[in-house]
Structure formats: C-alpha cells, structure tokens
C-alpha positions in Angstrom: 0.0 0.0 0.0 2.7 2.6 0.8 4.3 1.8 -2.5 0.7 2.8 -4.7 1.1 6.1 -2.2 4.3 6.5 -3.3 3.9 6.5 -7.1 0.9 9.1 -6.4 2.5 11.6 -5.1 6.3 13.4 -4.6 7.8 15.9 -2.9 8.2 18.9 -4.2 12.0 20.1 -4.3 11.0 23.9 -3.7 8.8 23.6 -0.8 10.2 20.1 0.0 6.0 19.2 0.5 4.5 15.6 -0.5 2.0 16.6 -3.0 -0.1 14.8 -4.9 1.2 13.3 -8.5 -1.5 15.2 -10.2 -0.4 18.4 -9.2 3.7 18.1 -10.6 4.5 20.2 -13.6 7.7 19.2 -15.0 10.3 22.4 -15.2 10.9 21.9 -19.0 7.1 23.3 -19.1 8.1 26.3 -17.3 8.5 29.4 -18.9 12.0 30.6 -19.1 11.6 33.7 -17.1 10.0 31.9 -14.5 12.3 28.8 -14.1 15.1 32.0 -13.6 13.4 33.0 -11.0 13.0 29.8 -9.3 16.5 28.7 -10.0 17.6 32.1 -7.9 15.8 30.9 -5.2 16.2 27.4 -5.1 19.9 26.8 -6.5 19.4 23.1 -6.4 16.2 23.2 -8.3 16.6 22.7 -12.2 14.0 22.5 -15.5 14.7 18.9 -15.7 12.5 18.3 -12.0 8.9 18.5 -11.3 7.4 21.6 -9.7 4.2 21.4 -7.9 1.3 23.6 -9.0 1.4 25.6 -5.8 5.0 26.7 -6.2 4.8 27.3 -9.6 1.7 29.3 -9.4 3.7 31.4 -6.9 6.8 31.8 -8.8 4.3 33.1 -12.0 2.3 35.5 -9.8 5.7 36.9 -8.7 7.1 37.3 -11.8 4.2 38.8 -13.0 4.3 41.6 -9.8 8.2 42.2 -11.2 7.3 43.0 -14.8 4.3 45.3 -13.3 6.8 47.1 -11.9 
C-alpha cells in the first residue's frame, strides 16, 4: 500500500511538501523567465525536475508583480 502512495504523489524540491502526483508540472514546461526566477531561489532546483502547481503558481504571480513594476 505505501508503494501505490508513493507512485501518487512526490515531494516537491521547492517547498520540500508531499504533494499529490497530479499536481507536478515538470520544469521543461516552465517558462524561461519563471524557471530563472526559481533557480535564484532554489539553486538546487533545475527544469529537468517536477514543480508542484502551488510553487509554480507562486513563482508566475511573482514574476508577474516584477514586470508590473
């Protein structure tokens, strides 16, 4: 059982949260400007991970914000 939990869900090297499968995006779907953004952040993190939604949403919102600026 703790193996089918395990190929449903990872953890998210940004926010280092279990998160549900469904919610990964995988960095080489990330647009450029964004991926920099994480990347100055989170050094370790690179395109070819998985990013969950909730970081990712956060990371757009905020590079949104900077080119309102």
């Amino acid at each position: 059982m703790a193996n089918q939990h395990a190929q449903h869900t990872f953890t998210c090297p940004v926010c280092g949260k279990e998160k549900p499968m469904r919610s990964a995006v995988h960095g080489e779907m990330v647009r450029p400007a964004v991926a920099s953004l994480v990347e100055r952040e989170h050094p370790g993190w690179s395109s070819g991970e998985r990013i969950c939604a909730d970081c990712l949403n956060h990371y757009r919102a905020e590079y949104v914000e900077d080119v309102l600026e």
